[in-house]
N, C-alpha and C positions, 0 to 999 in steps of 0.2 A: 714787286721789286725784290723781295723775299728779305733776309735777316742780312745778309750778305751787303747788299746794297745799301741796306739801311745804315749797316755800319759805317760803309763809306761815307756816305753822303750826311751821315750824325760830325763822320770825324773831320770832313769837308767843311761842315757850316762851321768847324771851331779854328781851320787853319787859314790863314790868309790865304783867297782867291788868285792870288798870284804865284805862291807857291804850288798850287795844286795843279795849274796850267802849267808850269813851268813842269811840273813830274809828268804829266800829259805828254807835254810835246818831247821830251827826252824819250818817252816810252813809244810813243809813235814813230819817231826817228829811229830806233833802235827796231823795231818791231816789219819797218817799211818792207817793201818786198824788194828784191835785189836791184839794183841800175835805177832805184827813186831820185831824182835830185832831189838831196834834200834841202835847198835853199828856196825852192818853189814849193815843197812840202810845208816847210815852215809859214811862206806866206799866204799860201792857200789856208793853213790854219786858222791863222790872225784874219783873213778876211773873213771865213766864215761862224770864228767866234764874234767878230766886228758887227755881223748882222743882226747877234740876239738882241730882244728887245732890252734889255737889263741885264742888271750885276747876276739878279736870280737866275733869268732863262740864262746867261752863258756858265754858270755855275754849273746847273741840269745838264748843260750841254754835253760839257768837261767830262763830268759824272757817267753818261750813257758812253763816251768815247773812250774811259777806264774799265767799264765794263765789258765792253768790246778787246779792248786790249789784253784784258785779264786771260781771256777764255782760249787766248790761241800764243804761240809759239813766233809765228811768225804770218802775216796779212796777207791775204792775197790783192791782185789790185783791185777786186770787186770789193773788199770787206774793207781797204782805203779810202772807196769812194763813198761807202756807206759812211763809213767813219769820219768823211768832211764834211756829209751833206749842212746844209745850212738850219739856223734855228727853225725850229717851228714859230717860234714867238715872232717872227718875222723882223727887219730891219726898224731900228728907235725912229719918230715917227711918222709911221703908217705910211700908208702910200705915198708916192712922187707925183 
């Protein structure tokens, strides 16, 4: 994750969860690729944080989608779609 990361995600476990999300989706929104709706960017978001299995996995989530964020200027729509994909912890629980 390297020093970088760690810092983030040290100064993440000390800020409320909701503010970090909230800087997430400002930076994604600001970041999106030109002609994004961003009202459906927004909920695309929300449903695919909705999916982590917990407060944990959608923290991590956050975290990997600020690191992503960090490293470019502006997204392409590939690196969007990477950037929504869904938790790995999969949907709270388990199967349907």
């Amino acid at each position: 994750m390297g020093i970088a990361g760690a810092g983030v995600y040290l100064a993440a476990s000390f800020c409320a969860p909701s503010i970090v999300a909230y800087v997430v989706e400002e930076t994604l929104i600001q970041k999106a690729p030109p002609g994004t709706d961003l009202r459906i960017l927004r909920l695309r978001l929300e449903k695919r944080l909705a999916g982590c299995s917990n407060k944990a996995a959608r923290l991590e989530r956050l975290l990997e989608i600020a690191q992503t964020l960090e490293r470019t200027q502006r997204l392409t729509p590939g690196q969007l779609e990477s950037a929504l994909k869904t938790c790995q912890g999969g949907p709270t629980g388990g199967a349907h």
